[in-house]
C-alpha positions in Angstrom: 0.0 0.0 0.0 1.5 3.5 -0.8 1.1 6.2 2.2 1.7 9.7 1.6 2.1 12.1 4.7 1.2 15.6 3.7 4.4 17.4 2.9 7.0 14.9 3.1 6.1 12.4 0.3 4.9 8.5 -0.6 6.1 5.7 1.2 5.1 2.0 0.2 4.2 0.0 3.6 3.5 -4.0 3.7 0.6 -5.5 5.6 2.2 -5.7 8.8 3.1 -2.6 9.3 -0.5 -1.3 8.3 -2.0 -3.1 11.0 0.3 -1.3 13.0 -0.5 1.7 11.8 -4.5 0.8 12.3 -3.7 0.4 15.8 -2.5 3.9 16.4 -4.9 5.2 14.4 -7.5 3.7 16.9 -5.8 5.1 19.7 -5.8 8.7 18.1 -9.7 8.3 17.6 -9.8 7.5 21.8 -7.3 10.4 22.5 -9.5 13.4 20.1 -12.4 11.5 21.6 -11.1 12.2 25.3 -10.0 15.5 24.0 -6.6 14.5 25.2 -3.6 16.9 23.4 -0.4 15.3 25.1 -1.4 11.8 24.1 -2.7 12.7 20.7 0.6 14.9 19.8 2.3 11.5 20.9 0.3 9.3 18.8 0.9 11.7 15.5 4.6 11.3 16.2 4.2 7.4 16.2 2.6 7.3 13.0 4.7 9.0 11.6 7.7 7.5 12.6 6.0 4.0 11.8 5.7 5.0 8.6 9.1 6.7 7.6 10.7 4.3 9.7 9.1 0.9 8.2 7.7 2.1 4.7 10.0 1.9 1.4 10.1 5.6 0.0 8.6 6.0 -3.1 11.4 8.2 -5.3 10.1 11.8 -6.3 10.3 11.1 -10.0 7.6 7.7 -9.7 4.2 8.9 -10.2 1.8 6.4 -7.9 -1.6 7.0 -6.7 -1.4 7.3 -2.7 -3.8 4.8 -1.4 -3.7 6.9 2.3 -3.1 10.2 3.0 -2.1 11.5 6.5 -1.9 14.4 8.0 1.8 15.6 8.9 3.2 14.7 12.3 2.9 18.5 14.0 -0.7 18.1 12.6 -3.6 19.7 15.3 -6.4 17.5 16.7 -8.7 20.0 14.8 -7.1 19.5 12.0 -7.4 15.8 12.2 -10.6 16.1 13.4 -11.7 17.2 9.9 -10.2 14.5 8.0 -12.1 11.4 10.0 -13.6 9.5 8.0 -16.4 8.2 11.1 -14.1 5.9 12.8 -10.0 7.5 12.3 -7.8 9.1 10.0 -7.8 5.2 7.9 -10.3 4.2 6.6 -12.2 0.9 7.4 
């Protein structure tokens, strides 16, 4: 699956790490839920780092279709809170 994270570029994750990333993406949903900052503003940085750390960049010059976009890591939990789709940030 290709993963873009708004402003840094494509990275190409395989199953495993998505449900990793799924799981942090359900604890983001419980920390804008319980409206709590510190926790959230960790949670970003994890998904991030998941994501850079375990996902293949795609190079600049390949033209792919991102199958998930996320918000950058510094992103604000009203900014997230916009791009839910019902139950997170991922879809399904």
């Amino acid at each position: 699956m290709i993963v873009r994270i708004m402003t840094e570029g494509q990275f190409e994750l395989d199953g495993d790490a998505l449900d990793a990333l799924n799981k942090i993406d359900n604890e983001i949903v419980q920390a804008v839920a319980a409206n709590d900052e510190p926790r959230f503003a960790a949670l970003m940085r994890q998904m991030h780092d998941l994501v850079v750390q375990r996902g293949r960049r795609v190079p600049v010059d390949v033209f792919v279709e991102s199958d998930l976009i996320l918000p950058p890591s510094d992103a604000t939990m009203d900014e997230v809170r916009e791009m839910f789709a019902g139950e997170g940030i991922i879809p399904g």
